[in-house]
N, C-alpha and C positions, 0 to 999 in steps of 0.2 A: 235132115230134120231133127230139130230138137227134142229129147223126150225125159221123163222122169218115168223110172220103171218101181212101183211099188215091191218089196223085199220085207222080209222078217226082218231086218235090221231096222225099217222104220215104225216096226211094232215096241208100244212103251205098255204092255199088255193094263191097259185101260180101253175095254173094247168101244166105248164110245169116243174115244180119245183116234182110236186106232181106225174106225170108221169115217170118221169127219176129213182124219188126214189122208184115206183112200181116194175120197172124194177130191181134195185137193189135188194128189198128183193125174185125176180120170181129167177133172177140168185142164188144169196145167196141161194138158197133152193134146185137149181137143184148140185150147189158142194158140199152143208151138204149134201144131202142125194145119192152123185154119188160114184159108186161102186169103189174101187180102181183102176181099170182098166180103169175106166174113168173120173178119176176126174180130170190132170191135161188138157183135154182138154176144163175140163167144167170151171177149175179156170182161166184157161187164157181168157177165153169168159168173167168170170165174171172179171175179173183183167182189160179186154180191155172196158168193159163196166163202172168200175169205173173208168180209166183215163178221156174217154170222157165225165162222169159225173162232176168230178172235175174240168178240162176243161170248163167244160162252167156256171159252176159256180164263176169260176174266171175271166172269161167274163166278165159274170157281175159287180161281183165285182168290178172288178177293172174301169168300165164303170161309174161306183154311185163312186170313192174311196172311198172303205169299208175297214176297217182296215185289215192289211195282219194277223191276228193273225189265221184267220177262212183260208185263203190260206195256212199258215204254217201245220196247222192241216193236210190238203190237202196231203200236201206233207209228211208229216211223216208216212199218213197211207199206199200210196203208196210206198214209203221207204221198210215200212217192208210186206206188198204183194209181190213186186220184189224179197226182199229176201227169204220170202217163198218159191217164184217160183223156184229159184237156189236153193234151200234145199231140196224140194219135183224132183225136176229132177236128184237129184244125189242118191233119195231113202229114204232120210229120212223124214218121216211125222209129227213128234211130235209136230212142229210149226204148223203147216195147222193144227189139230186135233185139238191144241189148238187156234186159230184165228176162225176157227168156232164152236167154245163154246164162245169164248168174243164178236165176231162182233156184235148178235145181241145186248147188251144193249150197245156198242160205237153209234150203229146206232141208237138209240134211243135218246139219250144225245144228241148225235149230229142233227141228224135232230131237236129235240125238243128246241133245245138251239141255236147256229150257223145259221144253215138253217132256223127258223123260224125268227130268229132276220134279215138274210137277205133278205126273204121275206116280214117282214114287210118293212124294207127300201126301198126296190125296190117300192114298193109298194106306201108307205110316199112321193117319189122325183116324184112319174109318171115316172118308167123306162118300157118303154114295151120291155119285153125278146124276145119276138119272134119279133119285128121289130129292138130293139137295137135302140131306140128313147125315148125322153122323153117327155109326154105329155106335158109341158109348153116347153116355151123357154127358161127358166131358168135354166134347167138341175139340177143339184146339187151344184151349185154356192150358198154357204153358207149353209150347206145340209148335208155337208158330214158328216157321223158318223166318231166316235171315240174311240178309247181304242177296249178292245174285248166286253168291253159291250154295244155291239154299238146297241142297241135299247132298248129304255124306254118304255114298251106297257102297257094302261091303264087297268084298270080291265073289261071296257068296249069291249075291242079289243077280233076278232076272236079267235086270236091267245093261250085266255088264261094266257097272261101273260106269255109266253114262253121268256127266252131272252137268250142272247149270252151269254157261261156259259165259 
């Protein structure tokens, strides 16, 4: 059986950041390991669970202007979950079989790279996620990140050095 085991590694200490993607690997684990008779109800739980994940990561985003390159991502991987979903409703598995053998180290890259580069940003501007404010008055007025590698994090940083890959 396939499994994604949550670790302090996939922590970008943004604890709403850091709770949404617990969520992710809890679903992730109940469609690796759901019987065929129930799996396409548990992928569309976890399918509806990564749109409002993405969703409000682009929130943010796009609240700091964070480079769309991490939104793009966003979008591709929902791209091809939707068309799983149309593959797996007409009977054929072979994609889903294969997406939960890849997901977990995309989700690893990714939160490790992307996500933790936008958690340090969020983070650098004073964006508070859960009030959608930013500690100064200055918001991100000269601020805004760049390119996809839009965080340069010191060797001193929580983060490890993690950046947008």
């Amino acid at each position: 059986m396939a499994s994604l085991e949550w670790s302090e590694k996939l922590e970008n200490g943004l604890a709403r950041m850091d709770d949404t993607h617990r969520e992710f690997v809890e679903l992730y684990n109940v469609v690796a390991n759901a019987e065929p008779d129930d799996f396409l109800a548990a992928y569309d739980a976890f399918v509806a669970h990564t749109e409002a994940h993405f969703a409000q990561e682009n929130r943010w985003m796009e609240a700091v202007n964070f480079p769309g390159c991490h939104r793009a991502e966003h979008d591709r991987v929902l791209a091809v979950l939707h068309d799983i979903r149309k593959r797996v409703a007409t009977g054929d598995t072979f994609f889903a079989k294969r997406l939960v053998q890849e997901l977990p180290a995309w989700f690893d890259h990714h939160t490790n790279g992307m996500d933790a580069a936008l958690a340090f940003h969020l983070q650098s501007v004073g964006y508070d996620v859960d009030s959608g404010t930013f500690a100064n008055a200055e918001g991100v007025e000269g601020q805004a990140a760049s390119g996809c590698a839009c965080a340069t994090l010191t060797a001193e940083s929580d983060a490890e050095n993690k950046a947008c890959a």
